[in-house]
C-alpha positions as CSV (number, residue, x, y, z in Angstrom):
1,X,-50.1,31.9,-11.0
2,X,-48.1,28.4,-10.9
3,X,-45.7,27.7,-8.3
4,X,-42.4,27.6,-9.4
5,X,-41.1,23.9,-9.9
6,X,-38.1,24.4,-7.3
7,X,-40.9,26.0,-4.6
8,X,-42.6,22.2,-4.5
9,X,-42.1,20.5,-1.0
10,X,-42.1,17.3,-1.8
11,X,-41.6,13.9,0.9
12,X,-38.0,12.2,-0.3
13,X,-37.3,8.7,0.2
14,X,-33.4,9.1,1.2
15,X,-31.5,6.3,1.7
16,X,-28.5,6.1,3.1
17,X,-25.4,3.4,3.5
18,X,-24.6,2.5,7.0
19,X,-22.2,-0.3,6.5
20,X,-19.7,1.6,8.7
21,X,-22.2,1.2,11.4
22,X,-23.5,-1.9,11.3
23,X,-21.3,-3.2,14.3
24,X,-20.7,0.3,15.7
25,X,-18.5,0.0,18.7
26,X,-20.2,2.6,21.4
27,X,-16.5,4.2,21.8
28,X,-16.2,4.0,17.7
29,X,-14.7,7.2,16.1
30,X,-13.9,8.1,12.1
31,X,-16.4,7.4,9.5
32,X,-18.8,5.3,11.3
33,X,-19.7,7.6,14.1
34,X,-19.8,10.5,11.8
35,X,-22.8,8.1,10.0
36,X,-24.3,7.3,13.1
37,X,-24.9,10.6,14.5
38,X,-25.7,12.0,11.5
39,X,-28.8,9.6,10.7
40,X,-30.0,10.0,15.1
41,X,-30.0,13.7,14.7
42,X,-31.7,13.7,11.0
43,X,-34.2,11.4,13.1
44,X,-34.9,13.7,15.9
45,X,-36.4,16.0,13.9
46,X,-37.7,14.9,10.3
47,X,-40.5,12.7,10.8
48,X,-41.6,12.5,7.4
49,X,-39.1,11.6,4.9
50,X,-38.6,8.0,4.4
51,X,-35.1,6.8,5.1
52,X,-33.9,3.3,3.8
53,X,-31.3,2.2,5.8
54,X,-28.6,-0.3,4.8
55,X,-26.7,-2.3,6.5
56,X,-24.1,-5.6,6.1
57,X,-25.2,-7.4,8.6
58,X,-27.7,-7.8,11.1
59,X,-28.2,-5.3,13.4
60,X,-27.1,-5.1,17.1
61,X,-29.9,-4.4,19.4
62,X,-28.8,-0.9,20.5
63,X,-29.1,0.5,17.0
64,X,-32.2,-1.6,16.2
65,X,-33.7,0.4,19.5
66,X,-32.3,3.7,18.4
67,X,-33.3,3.3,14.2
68,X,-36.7,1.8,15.1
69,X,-38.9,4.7,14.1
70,X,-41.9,5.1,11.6
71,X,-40.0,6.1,9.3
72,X,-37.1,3.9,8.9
73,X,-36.6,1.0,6.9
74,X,-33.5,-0.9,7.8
75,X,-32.4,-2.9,4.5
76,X,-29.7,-5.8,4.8
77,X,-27.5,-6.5,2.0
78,X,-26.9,-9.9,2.0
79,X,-23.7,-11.8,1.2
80,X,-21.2,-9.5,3.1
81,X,-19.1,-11.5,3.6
82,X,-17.9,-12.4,0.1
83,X,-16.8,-9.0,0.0
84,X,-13.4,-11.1,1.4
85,X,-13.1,-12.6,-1.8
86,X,-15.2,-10.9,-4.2
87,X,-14.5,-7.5,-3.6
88,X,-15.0,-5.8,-6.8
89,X,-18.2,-8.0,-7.5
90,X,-20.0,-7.3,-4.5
91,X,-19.3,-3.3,-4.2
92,X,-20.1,-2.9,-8.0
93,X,-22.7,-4.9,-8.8
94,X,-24.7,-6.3,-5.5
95,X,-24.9,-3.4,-3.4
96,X,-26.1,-1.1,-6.5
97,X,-28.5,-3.8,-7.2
98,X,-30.2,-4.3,-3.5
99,X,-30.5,0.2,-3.4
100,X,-32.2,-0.1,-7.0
101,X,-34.6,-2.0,-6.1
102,X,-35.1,0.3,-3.3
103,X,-36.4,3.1,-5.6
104,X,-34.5,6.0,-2.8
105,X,-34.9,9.3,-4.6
106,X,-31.6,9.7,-3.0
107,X,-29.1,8.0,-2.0
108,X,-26.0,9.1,0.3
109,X,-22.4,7.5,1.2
110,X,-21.0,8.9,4.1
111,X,-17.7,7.4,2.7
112,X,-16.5,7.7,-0.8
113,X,-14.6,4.9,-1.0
114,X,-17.8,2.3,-0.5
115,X,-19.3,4.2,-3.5
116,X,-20.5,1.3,-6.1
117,X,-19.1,2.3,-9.4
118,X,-22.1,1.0,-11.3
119,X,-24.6,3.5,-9.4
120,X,-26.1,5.4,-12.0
121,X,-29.2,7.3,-10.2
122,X,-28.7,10.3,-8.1
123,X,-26.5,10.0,-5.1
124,X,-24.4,12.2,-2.6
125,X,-20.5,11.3,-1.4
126,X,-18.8,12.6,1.8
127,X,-15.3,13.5,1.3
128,X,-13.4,13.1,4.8
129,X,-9.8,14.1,3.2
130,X,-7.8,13.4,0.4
131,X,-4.8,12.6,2.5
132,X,-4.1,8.9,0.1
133,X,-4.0,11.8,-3.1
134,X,-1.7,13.8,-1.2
135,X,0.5,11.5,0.7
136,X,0.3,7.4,-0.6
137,X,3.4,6.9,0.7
138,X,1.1,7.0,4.7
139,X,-1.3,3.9,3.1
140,X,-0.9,0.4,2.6
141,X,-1.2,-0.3,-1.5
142,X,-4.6,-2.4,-0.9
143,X,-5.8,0.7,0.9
144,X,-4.5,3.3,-2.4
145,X,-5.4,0.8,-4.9
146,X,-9.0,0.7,-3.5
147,X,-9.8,4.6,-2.8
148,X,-7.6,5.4,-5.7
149,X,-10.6,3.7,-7.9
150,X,-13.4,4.7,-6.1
151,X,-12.9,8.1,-5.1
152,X,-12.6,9.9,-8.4
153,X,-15.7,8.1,-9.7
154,X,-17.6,8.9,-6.9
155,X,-16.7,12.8,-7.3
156,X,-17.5,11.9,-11.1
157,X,-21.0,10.3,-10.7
158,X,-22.3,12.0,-7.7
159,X,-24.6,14.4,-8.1
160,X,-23.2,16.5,-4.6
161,X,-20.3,16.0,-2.6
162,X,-20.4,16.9,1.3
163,X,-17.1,17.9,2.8
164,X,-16.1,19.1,6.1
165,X,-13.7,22.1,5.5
166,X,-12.9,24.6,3.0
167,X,-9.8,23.1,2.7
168,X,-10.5,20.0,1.2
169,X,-12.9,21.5,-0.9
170,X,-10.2,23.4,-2.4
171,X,-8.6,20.5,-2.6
172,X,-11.1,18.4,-4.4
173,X,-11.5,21.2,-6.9
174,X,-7.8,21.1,-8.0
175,X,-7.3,17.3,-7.7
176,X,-10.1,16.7,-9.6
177,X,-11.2,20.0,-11.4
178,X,-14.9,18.9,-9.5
179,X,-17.5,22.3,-9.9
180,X,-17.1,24.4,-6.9
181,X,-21.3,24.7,-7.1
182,X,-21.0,20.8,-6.5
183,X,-19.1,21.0,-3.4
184,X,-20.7,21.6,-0.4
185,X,-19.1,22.3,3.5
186,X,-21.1,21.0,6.2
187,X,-18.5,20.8,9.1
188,X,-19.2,17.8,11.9
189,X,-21.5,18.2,14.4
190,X,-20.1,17.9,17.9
191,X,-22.0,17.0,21.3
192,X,-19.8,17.5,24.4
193,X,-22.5,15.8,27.5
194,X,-19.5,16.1,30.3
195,X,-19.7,12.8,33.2
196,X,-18.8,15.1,36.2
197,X,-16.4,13.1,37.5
198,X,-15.6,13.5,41.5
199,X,-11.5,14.2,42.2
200,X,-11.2,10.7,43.7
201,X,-12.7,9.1,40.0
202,X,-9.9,10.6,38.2
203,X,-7.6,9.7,40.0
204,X,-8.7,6.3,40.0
205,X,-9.2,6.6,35.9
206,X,-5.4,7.8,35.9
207,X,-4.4,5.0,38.3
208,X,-6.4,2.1,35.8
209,X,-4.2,3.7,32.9
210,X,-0.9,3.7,34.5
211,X,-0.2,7.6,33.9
212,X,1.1,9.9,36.6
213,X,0.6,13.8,36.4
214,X,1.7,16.1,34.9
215,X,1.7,15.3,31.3
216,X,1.3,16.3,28.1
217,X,-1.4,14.3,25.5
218,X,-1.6,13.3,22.3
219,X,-5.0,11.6,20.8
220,X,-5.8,10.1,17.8
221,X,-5.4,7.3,15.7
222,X,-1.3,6.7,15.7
223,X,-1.0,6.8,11.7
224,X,1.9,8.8,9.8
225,X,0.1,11.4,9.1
226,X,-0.2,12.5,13.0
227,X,3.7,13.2,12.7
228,X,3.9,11.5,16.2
229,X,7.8,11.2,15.2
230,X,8.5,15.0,15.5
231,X,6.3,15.2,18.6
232,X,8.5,12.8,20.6
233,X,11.7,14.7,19.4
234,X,10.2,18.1,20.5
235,X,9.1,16.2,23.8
236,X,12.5,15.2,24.4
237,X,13.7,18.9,23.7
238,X,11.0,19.4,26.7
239,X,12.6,17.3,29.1
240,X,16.0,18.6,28.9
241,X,14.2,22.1,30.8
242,X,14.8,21.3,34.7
243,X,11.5,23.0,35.3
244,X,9.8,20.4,32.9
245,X,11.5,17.3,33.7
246,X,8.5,15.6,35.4
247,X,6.5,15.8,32.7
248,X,5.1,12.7,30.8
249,X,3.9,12.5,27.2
250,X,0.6,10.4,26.6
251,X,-0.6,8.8,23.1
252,X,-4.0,7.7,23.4
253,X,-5.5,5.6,20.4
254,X,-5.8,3.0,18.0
255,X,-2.2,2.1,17.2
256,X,-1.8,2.3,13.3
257,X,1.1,1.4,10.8
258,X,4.1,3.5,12.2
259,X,3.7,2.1,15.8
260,X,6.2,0.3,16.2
261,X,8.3,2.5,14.4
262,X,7.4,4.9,17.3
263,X,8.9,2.0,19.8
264,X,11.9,1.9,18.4
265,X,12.3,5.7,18.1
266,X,11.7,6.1,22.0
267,X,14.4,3.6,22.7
268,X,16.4,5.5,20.8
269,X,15.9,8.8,22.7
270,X,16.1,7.2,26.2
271,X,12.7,8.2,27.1
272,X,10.8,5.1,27.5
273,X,9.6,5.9,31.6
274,X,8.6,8.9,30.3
275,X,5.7,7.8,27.5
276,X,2.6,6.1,27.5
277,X,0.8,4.4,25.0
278,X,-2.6,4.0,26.1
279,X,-4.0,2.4,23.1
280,X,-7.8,3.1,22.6
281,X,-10.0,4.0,25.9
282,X,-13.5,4.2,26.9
283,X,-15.4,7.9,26.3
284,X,-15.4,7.9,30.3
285,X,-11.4,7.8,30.2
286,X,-11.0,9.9,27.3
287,X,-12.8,12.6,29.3
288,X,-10.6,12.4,32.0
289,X,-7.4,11.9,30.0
290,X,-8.4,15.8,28.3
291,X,-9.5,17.4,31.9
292,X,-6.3,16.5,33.4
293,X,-3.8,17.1,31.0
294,X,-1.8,20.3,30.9
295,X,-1.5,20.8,27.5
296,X,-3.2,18.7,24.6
297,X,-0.5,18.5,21.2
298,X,-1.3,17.8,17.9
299,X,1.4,18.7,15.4
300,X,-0.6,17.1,12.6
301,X,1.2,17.0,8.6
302,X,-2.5,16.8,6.8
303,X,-5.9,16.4,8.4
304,X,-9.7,17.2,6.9
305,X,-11.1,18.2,10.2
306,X,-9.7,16.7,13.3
307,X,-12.6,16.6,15.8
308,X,-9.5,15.5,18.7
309,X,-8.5,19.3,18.7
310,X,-12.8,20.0,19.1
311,X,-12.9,17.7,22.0
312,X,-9.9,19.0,23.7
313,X,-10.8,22.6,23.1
314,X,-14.6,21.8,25.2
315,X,-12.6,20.2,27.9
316,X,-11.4,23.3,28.6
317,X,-7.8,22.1,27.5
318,X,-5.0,24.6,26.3
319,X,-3.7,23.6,22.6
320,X,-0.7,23.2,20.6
321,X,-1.5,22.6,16.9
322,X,-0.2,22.3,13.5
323,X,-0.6,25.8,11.5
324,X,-2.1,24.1,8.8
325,X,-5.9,24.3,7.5
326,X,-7.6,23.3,8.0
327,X,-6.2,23.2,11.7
328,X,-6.2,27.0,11.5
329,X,-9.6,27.5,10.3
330,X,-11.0,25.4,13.0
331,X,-9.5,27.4,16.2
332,X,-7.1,30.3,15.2
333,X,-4.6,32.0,16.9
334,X,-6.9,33.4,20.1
335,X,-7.4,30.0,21.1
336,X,-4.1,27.9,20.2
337,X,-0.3,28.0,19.9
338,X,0.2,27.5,16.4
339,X,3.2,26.0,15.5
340,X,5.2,24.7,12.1
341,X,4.9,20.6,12.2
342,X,7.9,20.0,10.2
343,X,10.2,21.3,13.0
344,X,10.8,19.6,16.1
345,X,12.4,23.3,18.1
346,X,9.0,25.1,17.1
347,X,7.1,22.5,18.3
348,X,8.8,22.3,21.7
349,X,8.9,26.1,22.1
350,X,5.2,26.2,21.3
351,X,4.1,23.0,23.9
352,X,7.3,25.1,26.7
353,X,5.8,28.2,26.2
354,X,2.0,27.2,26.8
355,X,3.3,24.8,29.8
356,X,5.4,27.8,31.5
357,X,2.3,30.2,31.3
358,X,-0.5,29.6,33.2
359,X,-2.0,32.8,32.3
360,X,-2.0,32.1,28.9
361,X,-3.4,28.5,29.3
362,X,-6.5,30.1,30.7
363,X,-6.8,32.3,28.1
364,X,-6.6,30.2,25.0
365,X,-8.6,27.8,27.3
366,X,-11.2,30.2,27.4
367,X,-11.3,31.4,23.9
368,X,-11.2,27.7,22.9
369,X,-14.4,27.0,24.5
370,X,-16.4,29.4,22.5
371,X,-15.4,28.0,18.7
372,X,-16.7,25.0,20.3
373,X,-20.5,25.7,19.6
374,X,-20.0,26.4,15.9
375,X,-20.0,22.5,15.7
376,X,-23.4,21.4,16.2
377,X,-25.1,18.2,14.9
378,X,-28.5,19.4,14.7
379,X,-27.3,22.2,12.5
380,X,-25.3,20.0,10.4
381,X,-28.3,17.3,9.7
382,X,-30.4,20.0,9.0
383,X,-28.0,21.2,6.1
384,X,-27.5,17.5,5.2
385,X,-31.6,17.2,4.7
386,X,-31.8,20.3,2.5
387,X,-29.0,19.1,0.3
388,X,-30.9,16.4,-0.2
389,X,-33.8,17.5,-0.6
390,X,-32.1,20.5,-3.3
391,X,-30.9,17.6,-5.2
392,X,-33.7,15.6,-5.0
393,X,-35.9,18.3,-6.9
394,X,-32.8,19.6,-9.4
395,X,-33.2,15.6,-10.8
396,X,-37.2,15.8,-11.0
397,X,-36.8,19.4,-12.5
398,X,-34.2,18.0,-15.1
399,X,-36.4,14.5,-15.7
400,X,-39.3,16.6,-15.8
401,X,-37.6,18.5,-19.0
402,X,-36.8,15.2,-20.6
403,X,-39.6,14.1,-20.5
404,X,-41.3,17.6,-21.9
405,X,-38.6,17.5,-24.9
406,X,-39.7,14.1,-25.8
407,X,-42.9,15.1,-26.3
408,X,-41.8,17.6,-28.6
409,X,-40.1,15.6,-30.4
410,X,-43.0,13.0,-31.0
411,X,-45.2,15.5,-32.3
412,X,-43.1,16.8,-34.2
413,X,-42.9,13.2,-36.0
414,X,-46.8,13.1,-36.0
């Protein structure tokens, strides 16, 4: 009896574009580290499958160490940096060029918005979020003019489409009216390796920072859609609670467009002593910036995943979110405060509440720490590899039919 077609394991040559991590920063969050720790854990345990690799740029000598296996091919495009005044040339034409001549049987983008237009042959997107569909009014117009293009012919042209949540799945499906059989959820991976820091290394940490304890964080890339403006309303609610006077509110991260903004609206208040803007910080400092705090706040308006609230839910750290998905789908009410991000009072009872109960921050705290281990990167590659391995042997299937009708057809002309 034959084997069934779909039963055939078959070696893939899978390529994928790294040009989000061809100068990864070791502290580097978003896209690129998403890329990166996708491809090391894909390489930990598939040994077979050739990967073509390609980068920008040359490589720096940590990821040259770390990609340097049998297996890997690291492929340069060349010309990057026309992309300055060429833009539409060199993502259309160049880069789908270069992976053609490749031969990849398939080809992923970890970012949909560096998906070539004029890539015809099979390939697989990652959709972080569709917060520039939702919400333009967040971006600059470069930024909406460019994913604006992209996106919807990537979710056109692709042959799968990897997201991280149900939610923007949903989303994708009514944006775009994509197949729902062509979406497919693999949530993030997460690795939380702790440093063990001693109580006189946190302090000193603290100390280098210029933040006293207690206090209340925030972390994240400072951007509109973080709804840091309501935060420091709600925080100054917080304040005006003799018990909770002493407290200090910390925003860690890469400043974005409303920053200063944010400045202005904390002279406003009065409340300038009593935040800190940390801007970004090593892993090391992050660690210790979660540990200490008493209560880590995130009233977010729109996210796609939000691995901040997964890294402050390991640390053992007691939560105050946005009741939002897919916020809500991620932790739930046994292991957050839940609160509605359009209004300041809710979100200072929530972050009050949590702050005046210690009880309750242990037990949230504790509950946290167990939705923690649904987000595992070996799990996720693996899911990854059979995707594309699934759509690797749907194309051959459908080639292999081609090809069978044409046949038919010649003979029927003979």
């Amino acid at each position: 009896m034959r084997c069934s077609y779909l039963l055939i394991v078959k070696l893939v040559r899978i390529g994928i574009d790294c040009r989000t991590i061809s100068n990864l920063d070791p502290e580097q969050e978003g896209v690129g580290r998403y890329t990166y720790e996708l491809i090391k854990n894909l390489l930990k345990f598939d040994k077979k499958d050739k990967y073509i690799l390609f980068f920008d740029r040359k490589l720096k000598d940590n990821l040259k160490n770390e990609f340097q296996k049998d297996n890997v091919e690291a492929r340069e495009i060349p010309f990057y940096k026309y992309d300055k005044f060429v833009p539409g040339i060199y993502s259309r034409l160049l880069i789908s060029a270069v992976i053609n001549k490749a031969k990849v049987d398939v080809m992923h983008f970890p970012l949909s918005a560096n998906f070539p237009i004029t890539y015809k042959k099979l390939s697989i997107v990652t959709v972080h979020d569709l917060a520039i569909f939702k919400n333009p009014q967040w971006f600059s117009k470069r930024q909406t003019l460019s994913v604006k293009v992209s996106t919807p012919k990537a979710l056109k042209l692709s042959q799968r489409v990897i997201v991280f949540s149900d939610s923007v799945k949903e989303e994708i499906k009514n944006i775009f009216k994509t197949p729902e059989e062509k979406i497919e959820v693999i949530p993030k991976g997460f690795e939380y390796i702790p440093f063990s820091f001693s109580r006189s290394e946190k302090e000193a940490t603290l100390a280098k920072l210029e933040i006293r304890k207690p206090y209340i964080l925030f972390f994240g890339t400072i951007d509109f859609r973080k709804n840091i403006e309501k935060l420091l309303e709600a925080f100054n609610f917080i304040l005006k609670d003799k018990r909770l006077k002493n407290y200090k509110l910390v925003i860690s991260g890469r400043p974005g467009r409303n920053y200063k903004l944010l400045l202005s609206q904390i002279k406003k208040l009065e409340i300038p002593d009593k935040v800190k803007f940390t801007g970004r910080v090593s892993n090391k400092e992050k660690e210790v910036l979660y540990e200490e705090a008493e209560v880590f706040a995130c009233p977010s308006l729109y996210e796609g995943f939000c691995m901040p609230i997964i890294e402050a839910l390991a640390s053992s750290t007691p939560i105050v979110v946005s009741k939002i998905r897919p916020i809500t789908d991620l932790v739930g009410e046994d292991s957050a405060i839940l609160v509605n991000p359009e209004d300041e009072n809710d979100i200072a009872q929530g972050i009050k509440m949590l702050l005046l109960d210690k009880d309750l921050q242990k037990r949230l705290a504790c509950h946290g720490k167990k939705k923690v281990k649904r987000f595992n990167w070996d799990e996720s590659a693996r899911r990854t590899l059979r995707l594309y391995k699934k759509a690797a042997r749907e194309r051959a299937k459908k080639e292999r039919e081609k090809r069978k009708k044409m046949k038919r057809r010649r003979k029927r002309k003979k």
